[in-house]
BAGU-357686 format. One record per residue (C-alpha): x negated, y negated, z. Coordinates in pm, 1 decimal, always signed. Layout:
BEGIN
X  Y  Z
X  Y  Z .
...
# end
This chain:
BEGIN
X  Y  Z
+0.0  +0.0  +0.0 .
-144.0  -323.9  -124.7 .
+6.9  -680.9  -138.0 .
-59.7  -707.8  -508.2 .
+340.7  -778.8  -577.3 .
+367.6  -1008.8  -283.9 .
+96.4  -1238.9  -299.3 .
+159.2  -1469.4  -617.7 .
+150.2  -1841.4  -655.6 .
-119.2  -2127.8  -658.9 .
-448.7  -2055.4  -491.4 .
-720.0  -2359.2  -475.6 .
-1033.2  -2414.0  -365.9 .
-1194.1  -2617.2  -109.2 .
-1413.1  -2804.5  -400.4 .
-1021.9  -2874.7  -574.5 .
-882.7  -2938.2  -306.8 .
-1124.0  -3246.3  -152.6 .
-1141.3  -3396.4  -503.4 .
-765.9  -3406.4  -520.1 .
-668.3  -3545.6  -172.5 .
-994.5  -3799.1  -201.7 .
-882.9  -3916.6  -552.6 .
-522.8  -3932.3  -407.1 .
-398.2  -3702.0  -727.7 .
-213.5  -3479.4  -428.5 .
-133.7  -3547.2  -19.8 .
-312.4  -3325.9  +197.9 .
-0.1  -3344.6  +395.9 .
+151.5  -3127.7  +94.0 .
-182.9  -2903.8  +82.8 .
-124.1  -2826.3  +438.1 .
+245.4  -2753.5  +425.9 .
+155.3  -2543.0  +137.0 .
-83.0  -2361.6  +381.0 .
+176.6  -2302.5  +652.7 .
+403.1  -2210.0  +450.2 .
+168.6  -1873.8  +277.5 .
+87.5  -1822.7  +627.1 .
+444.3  -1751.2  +740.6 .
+477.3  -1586.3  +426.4 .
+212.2  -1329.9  +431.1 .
+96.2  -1323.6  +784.4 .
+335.5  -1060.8  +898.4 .
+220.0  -813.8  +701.8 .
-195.5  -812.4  +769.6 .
-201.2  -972.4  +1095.7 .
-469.2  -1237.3  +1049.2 .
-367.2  -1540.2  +1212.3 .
-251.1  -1535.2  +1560.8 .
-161.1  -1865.9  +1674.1 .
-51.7  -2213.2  +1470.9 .
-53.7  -2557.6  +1556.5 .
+160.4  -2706.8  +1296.7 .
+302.4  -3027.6  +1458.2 .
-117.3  -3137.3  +1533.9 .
-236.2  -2987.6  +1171.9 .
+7.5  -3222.5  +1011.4 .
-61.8  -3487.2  +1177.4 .
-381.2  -3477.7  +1103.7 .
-327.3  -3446.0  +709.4 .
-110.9  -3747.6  +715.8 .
-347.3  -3952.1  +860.4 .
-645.1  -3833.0  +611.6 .
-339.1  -3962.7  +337.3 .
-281.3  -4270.1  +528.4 .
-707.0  -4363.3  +510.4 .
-667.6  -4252.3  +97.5 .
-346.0  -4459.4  +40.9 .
-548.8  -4801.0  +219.8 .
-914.9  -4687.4  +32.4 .
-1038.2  -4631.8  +350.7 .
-1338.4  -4398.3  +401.4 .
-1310.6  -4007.8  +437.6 .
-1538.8  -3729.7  +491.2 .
-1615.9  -3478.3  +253.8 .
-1385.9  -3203.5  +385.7 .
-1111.6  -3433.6  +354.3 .
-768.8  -3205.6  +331.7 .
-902.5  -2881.6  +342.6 .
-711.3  -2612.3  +554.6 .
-865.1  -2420.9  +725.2 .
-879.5  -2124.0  +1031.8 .
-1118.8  -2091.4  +1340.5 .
-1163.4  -1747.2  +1492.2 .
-1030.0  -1639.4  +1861.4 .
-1374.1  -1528.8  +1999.0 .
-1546.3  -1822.8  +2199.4 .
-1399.3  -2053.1  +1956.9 .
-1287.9  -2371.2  +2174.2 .
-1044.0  -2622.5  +2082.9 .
-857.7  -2816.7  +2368.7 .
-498.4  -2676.1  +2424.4 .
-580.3  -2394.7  +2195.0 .
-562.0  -2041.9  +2348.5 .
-879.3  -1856.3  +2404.2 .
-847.8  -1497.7  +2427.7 .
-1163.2  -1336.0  +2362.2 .
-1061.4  -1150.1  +2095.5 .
-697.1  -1031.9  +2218.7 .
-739.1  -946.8  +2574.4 .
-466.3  -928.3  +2759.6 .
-580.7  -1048.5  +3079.4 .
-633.1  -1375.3  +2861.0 .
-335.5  -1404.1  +2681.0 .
-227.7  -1711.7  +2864.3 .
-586.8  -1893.9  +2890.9 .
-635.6  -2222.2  +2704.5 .
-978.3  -2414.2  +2631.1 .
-1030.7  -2701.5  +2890.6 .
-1004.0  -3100.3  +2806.6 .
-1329.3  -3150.3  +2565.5 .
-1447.9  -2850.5  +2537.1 .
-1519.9  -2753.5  +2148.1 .
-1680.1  -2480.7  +1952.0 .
-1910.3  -2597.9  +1703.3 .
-1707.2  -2495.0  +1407.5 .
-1370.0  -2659.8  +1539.8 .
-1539.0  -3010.8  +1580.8 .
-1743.2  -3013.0  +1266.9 .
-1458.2  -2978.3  +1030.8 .
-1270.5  -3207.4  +1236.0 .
-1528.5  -3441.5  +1203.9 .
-1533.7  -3390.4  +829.2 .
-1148.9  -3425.9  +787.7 .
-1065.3  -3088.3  +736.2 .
-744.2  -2984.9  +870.5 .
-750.7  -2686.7  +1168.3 .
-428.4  -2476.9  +1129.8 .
-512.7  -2229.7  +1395.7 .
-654.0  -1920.8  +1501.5 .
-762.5  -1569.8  +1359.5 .
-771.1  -1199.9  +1498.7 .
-1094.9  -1062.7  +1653.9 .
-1191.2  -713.2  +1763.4 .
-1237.2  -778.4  +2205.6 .
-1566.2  -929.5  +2301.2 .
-1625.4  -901.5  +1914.7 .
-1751.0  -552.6  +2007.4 .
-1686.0  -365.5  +1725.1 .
-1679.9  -387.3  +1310.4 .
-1312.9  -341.1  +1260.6 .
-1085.9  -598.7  +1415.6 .
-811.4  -429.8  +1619.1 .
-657.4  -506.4  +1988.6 .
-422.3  -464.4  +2218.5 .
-259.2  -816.8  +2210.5 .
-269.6  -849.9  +1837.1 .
-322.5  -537.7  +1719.0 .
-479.8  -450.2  +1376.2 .
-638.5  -698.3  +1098.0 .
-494.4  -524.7  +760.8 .
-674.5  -593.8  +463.1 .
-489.2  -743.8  +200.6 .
-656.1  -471.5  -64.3 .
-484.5  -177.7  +102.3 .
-259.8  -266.6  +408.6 .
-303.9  +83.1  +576.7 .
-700.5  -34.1  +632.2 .
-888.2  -234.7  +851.4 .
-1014.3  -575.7  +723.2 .
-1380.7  -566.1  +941.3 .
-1476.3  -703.5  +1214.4 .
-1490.0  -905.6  +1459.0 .
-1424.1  -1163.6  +1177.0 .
-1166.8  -988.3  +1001.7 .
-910.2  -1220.0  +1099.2 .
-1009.2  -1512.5  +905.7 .
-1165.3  -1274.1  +593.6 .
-813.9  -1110.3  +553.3 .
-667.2  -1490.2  +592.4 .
-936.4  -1611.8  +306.7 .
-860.4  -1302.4  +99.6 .
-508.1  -1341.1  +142.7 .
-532.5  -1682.1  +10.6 .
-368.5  -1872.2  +332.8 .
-642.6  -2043.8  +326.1 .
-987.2  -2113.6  +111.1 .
-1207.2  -2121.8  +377.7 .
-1249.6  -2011.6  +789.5 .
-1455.5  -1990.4  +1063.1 .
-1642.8  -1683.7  +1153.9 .
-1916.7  -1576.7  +1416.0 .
-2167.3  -1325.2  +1389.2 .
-2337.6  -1125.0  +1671.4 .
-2373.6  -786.0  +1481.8 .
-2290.3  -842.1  +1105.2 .
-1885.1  -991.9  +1214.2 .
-1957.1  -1266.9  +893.5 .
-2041.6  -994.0  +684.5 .
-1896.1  -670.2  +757.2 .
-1535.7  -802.0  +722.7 .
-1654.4  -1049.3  +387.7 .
-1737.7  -729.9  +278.8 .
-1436.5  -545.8  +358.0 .
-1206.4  -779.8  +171.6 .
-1427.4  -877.4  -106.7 .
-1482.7  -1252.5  +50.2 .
-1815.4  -1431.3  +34.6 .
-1976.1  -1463.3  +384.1 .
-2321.5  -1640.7  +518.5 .
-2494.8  -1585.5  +800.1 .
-2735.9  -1888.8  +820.9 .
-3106.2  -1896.2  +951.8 .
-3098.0  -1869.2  +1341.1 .
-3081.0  -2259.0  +1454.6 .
-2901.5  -2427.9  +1140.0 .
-2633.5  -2400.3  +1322.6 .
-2688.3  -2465.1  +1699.6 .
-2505.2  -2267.7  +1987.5 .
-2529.9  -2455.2  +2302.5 .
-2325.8  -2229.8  +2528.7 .
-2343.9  -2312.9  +2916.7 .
-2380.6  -2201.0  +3206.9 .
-2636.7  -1956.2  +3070.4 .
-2831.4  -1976.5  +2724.2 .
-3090.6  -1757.2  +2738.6 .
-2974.8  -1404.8  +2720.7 .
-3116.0  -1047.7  +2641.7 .
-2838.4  -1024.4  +2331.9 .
-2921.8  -1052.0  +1946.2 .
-2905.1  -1368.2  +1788.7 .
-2533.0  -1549.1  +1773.1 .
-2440.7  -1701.2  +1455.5 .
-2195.5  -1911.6  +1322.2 .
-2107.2  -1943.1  +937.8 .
-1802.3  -1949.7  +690.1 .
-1593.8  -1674.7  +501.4 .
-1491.1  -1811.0  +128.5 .
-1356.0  -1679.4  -177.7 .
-1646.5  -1897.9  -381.7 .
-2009.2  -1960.5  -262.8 .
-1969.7  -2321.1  -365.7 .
-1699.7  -2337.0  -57.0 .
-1903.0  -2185.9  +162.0 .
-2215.4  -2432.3  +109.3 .
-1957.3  -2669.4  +141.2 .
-1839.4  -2593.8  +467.9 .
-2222.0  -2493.1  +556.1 .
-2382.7  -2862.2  +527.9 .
-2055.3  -2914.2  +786.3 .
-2135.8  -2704.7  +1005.0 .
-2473.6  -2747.2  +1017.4 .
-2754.6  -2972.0  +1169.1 .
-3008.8  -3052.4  +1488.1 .
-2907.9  -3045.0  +1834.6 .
-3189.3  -3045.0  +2092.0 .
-2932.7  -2834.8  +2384.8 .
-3059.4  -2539.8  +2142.6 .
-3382.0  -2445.7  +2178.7 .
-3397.4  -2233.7  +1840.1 .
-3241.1  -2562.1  +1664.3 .
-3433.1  -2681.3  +1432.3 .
-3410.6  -3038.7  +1222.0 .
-3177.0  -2975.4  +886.9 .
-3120.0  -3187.0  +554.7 .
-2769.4  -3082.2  +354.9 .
-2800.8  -2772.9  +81.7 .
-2792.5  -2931.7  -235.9 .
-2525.5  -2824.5  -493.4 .
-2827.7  -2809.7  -794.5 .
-2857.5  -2457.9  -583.1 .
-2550.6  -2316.4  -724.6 .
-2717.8  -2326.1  -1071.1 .
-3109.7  -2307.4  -992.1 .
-3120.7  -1931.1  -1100.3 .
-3307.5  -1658.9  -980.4 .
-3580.7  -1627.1  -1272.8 .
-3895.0  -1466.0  -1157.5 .
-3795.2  -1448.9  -806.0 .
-3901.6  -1113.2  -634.3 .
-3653.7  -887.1  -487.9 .
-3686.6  -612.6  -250.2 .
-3380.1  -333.4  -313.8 .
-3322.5  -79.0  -30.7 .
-2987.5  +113.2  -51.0 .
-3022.4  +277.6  +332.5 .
-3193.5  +11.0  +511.9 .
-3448.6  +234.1  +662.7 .
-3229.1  +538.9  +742.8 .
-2855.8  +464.2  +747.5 .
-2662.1  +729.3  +589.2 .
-2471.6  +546.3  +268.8 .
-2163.4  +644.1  +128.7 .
-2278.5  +745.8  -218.0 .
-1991.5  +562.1  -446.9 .
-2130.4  +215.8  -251.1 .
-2485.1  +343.8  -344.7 .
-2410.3  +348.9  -707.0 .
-2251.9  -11.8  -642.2 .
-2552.4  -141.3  -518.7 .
-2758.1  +3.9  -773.5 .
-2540.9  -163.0  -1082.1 .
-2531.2  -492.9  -861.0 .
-2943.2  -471.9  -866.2 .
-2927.6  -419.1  -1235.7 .
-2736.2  -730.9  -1242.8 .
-2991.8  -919.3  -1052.5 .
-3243.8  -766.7  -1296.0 .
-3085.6  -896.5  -1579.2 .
-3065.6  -1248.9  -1431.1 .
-3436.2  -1263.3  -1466.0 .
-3517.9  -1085.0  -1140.4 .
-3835.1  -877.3  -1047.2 .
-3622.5  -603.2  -863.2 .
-3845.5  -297.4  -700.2 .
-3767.1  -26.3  -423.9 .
-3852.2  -70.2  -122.2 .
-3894.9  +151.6  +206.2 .
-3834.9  -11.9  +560.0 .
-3969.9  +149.4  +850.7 .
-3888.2  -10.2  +1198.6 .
-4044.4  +267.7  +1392.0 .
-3733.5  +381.0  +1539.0 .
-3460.8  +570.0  +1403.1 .
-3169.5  +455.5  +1262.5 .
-2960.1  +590.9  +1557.6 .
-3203.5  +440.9  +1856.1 .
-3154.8  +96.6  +1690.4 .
-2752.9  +112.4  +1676.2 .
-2805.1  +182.2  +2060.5 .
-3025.1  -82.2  +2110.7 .
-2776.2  -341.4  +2000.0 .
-2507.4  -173.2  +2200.2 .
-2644.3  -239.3  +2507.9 .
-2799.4  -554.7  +2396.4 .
-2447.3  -664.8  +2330.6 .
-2319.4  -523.0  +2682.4 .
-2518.1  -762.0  +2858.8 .
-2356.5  -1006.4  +2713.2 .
-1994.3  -857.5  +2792.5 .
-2117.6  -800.9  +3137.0 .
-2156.9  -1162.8  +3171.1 .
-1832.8  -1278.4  +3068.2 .
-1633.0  -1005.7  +3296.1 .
-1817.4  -1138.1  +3546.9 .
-1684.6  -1495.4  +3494.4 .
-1360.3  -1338.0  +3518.9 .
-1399.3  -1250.6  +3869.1 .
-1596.3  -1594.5  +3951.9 .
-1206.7  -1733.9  +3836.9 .
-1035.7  -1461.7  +4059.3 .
-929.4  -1261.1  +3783.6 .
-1141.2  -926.1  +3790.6 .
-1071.3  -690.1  +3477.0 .
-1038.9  -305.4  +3565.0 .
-1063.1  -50.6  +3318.8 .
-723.3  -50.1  +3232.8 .
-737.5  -403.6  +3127.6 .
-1029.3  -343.7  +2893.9 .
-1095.1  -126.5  +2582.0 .
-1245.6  +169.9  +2651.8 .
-1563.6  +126.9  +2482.2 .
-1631.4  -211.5  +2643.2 .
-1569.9  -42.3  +2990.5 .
-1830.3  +245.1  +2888.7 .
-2088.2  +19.9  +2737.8 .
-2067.2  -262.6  +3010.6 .
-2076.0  -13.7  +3278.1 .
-2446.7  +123.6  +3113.6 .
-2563.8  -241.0  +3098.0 .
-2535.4  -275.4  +3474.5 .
-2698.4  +60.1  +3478.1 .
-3011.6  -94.8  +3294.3 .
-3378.4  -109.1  +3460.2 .
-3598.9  -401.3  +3379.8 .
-3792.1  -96.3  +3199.7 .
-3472.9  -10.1  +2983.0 .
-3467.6  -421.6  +2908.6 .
-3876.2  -425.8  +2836.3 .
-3795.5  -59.6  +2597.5 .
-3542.1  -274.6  +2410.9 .
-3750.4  -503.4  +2297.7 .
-4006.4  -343.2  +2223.4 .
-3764.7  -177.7  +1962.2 .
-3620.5  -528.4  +1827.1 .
-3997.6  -653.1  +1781.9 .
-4008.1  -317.7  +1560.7 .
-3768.5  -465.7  +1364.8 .
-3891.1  -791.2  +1329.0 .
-4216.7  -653.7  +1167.1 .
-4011.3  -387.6  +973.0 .
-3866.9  -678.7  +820.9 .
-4170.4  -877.8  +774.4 .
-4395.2  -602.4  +647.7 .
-4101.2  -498.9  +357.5 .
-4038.2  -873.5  +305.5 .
-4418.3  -989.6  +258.1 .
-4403.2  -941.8  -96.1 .
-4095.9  -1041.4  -179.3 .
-3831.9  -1346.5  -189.2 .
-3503.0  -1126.9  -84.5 .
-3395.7  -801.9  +29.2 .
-3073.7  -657.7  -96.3 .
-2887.6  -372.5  +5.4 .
-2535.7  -267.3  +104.1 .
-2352.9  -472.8  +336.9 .
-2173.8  -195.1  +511.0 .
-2220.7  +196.7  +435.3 .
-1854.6  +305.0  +375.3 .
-1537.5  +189.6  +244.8 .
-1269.2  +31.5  +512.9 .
-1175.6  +221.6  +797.0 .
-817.8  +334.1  +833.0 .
-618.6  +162.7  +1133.7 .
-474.1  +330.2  +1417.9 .
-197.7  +105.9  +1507.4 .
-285.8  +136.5  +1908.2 .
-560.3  -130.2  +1936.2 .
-827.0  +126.9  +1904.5 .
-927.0  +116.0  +1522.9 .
-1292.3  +157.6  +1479.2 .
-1545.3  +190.7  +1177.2 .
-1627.9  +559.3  +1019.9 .
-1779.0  +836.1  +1247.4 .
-1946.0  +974.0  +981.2 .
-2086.7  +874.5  +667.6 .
-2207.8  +1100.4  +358.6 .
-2173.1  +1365.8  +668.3 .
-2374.7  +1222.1  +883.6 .
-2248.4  +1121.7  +1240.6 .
-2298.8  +715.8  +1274.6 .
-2143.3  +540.9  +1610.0 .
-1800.3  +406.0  +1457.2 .
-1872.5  +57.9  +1660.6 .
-2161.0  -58.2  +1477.5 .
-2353.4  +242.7  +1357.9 .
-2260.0  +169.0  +990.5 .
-2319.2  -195.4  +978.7 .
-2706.6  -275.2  +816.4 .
-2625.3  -650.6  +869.8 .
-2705.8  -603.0  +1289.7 .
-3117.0  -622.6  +1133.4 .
-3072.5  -1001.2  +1105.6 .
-2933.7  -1036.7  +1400.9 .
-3271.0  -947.7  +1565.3 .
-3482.7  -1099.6  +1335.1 .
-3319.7  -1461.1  +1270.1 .
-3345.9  -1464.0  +887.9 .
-3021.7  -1535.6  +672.8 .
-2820.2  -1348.1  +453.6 .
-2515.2  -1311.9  +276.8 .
-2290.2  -1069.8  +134.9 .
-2141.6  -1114.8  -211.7 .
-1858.2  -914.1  -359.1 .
-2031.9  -624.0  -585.9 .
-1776.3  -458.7  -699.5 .
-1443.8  -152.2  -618.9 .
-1442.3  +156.3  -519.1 .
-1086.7  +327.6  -556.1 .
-949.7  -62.5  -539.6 .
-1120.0  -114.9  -207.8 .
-1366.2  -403.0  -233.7 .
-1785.1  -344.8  -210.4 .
-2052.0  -551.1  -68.5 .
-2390.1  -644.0  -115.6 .
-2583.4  -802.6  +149.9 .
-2876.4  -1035.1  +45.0 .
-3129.3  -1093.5  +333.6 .
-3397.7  -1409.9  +291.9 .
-3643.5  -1540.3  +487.6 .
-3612.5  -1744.9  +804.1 .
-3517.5  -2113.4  +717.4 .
-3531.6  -2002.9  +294.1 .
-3170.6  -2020.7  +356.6 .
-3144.9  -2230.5  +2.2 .
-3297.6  -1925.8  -166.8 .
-3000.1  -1710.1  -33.2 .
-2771.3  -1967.5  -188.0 .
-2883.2  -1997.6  -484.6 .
-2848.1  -1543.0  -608.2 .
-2539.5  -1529.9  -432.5 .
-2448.8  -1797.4  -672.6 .
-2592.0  -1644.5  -998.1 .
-2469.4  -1338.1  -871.5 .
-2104.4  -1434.6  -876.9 .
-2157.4  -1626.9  -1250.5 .
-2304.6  -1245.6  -1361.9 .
-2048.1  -1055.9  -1178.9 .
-1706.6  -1257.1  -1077.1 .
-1495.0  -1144.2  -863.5 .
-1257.5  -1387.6  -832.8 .
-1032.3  -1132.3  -1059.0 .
-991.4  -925.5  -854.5 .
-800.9  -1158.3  -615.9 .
-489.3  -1025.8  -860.1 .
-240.5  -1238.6  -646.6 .
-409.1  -1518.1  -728.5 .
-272.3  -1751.0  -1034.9 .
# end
């Protein structure tokens, strides 16, 4: 069961869409509307968006057409609608539910407390409709939970969309909106861009600064925030938004805008690194054969493209643990500011994996913690040593086709892959590698398997971010995919 037959009508993008409201051609108080109303529309069916503020969204749009109408200035997001994601995302008044946990269902963000993707498109006059689905504590790559339940994905509504993101990929597939927020603590950009044949960027660790207090400094991977968009040129878009320097971050580094010229530089002579297992994760072999095509494509753009083997010095399997309980620490922390507020969580108010896994993190000797990174520094040269000789690595973005849902808040990833047993949290997700290592990547629509959409996850080096741009760019001139969106007129 797709939506095919129930998804027609007008879909724009964020590029149309500011040049129309800024040249006054169309309102963005009628671009909005137009938003809500697809939202009510589809949103039933895959379960993306779970909570609207239509009364402050439109006031907002009229008074971007109010500045237009009296040739006052606006910013260059001007009318765009947009999503932010339930998972540490903070507007004021908005709920904040960690990812659909119960025990949260009723919690708001405080009086001036924002998330950096929130108050940059605010501050760039696009308009904030809402919120999107997350898997709890963002803990796994399908999104599923027991306040929300499943994220469907709009390709074949009896599968999961990804996670933790999957909320606002389904809602950019879906075409409620063009573009939404999205974080990224294991590959929850990517895995669910990838899912629903979206384009998603993770940027270099510190484009975008995280400035979370009380505590900053934690033993988890690094936290990223980015975009999901139909069209790379939206994402970039959104990117030199969301971006920029802010000393609270100590990875935050000084940042001038990505310039457009990127979306047409090529990829001539550049030097790419292919690996279709990512140093040992089993790979469903119809993706394989994706990936291989999509590196002929980048071939034929003028590519160098050669094989490459990564070795990390750990298995495949040890490193899927590692970010488990890397990631538990971080849980830990937050269900212990749950009983700082007098609200302690049992393990009936939690999913049962984030019970397991937090309960092993308190378990963990300063030994375990020193083990750990040992292993992530493995990675880090892994990456390095394959990298050395080349611009990009490319590779699959996730190692099977989307997950079927459950229906009980439970949905997870595959358990096994090409026959091999992989953890069904994470254990299929490549994209956690970047999330130790800082570097940005992206993954691009590369083509169907059996309808369901294929990614391909391009990996560049810390800060090259530009370089990233500009093949997922020639990528999508070589191999569109916007057809494939066939709901969209």
């Amino acid at each position: 069961m797709s939506l095919d037959s129930v998804l027609p009508g007008r879909w724009d993008t964020a590029s149309e869409i500011r040049k129309r409201v800024k040249s006054g051609d169309q309102q963005a108080s009628e671009i909005v509307a137009e938003a809500f109303d697809r939202i009510e529309r589809f949103n039933p069916e895959i379960g993306a968006v779970t909570f609207t503020d239509r009364e402050q969204a439109m006031e907002s749009a009229r008074e971007i057409d109010y500045r237009v109408s009296h040739s006052a200035p606006t910013q260059p997001l001007a009318g765009v609608p947009t999503l932010m994601k339930d998972l540490y995302g903070f507007r004021p008044g908005w709920p904040t539910t960690i990812g659909g946990l119960p025990a949260a269902r009723d919690d708001v963000a405080p009086e001036g407390v924002w998330s950096r993707y929130p108050k940059q498109m605010v501050q760039n006059d696009a308009v904030l409709l809402g919120q999107t689905n997350s898997s709890t504590f963002g803990f796994c790559g399908a999104t599923d939970n027991k306040l929300f339940g499943p994220t469907r994905n709009p390709f074949d509504l009896n599968r999961n969309s990804g996670g933790s993101s999957g909320g606002s990929a389904a809602a950019v597939a879906a075409g409620m909106v063009p573009v939404a927020g999205a974080s990224d603590a294991g590959g929850s950009i990517r895995i669910p861009a990838a899912w629903t044949n979206t384009f998603g960027f993770q940027p270099s660790a510190g484009r975008v600064p995280s400035t979370p207090r009380p505590s900053l400094f934690h033993l988890g991977p690094h936290l990223y925030e980015g975009p999901v968009a139909r069209t790379v040129e939206d994402a970039l878009l959104v990117m030199n938004a969301l971006q920029g320097y802010d000393p609270h971050d100590p990875y935050s580094f000084p940042v001038t805008d990505l310039p457009l010229d990127l979306l047409t530089k090529g990829i001539s002579g550049m030097r790419v690194g292919l690996s279709t297992d990512f140093g040992g994760f089993p790979v469903n072999p119809l993706i394989r054969q994706v990936i291989e095509r999509a590196a002929q494509t980048f071939e034929n753009l003028g590519a160098i493209v050669d094989p490459i083997s990564l070795d990390f010095g750990f298995s495949h399997e040890e490193l899927t643990l590692m970010w488990l309980r890397s990631i538990s620490t971080l849980m830990l922390f937050d269900l212990e500011a749950f009983e700082l507020r007098g609200k302690p969580l049992g393990p009936n108010d939690l999913p049962e994996t984030v019970h397991y896994w937090t309960e092993r993190a308190k378990e963990m000797t300063l030994q375990d913690v020193n083990h750990d990174r040992v292993m992530r520094t493995g990675v880090l040269d892994g990456m390095l040593v394959a990298s050395r000789n080349y611009d990009l690595l490319i590779g699959p973005t996730v190692t099977d086709l989307p997950a079927t849902n459950n229906g009980d808040g439970t949905t997870t990833g595959p358990s096994v892959v090409d026959g091999v047993e992989v953890n069904p949290l994470i254990g299929w997700c490549p994209t956690y590698l970047t999330n130790f290592t800082g570097a940005p990547s992206a993954t691009v629509p590369a083509g169907m398997v059996d309808g369901l959409p294929v990614g391909l996850l391009i990996i560049g080096k810390k800060y090259l971010d530009g370089d990233v741009f500009a093949a997922s760019a020639a990528f999508e001139r070589a191999q569109p995919w916007g057809h494939f969106y066939n709901y969209m007129s």
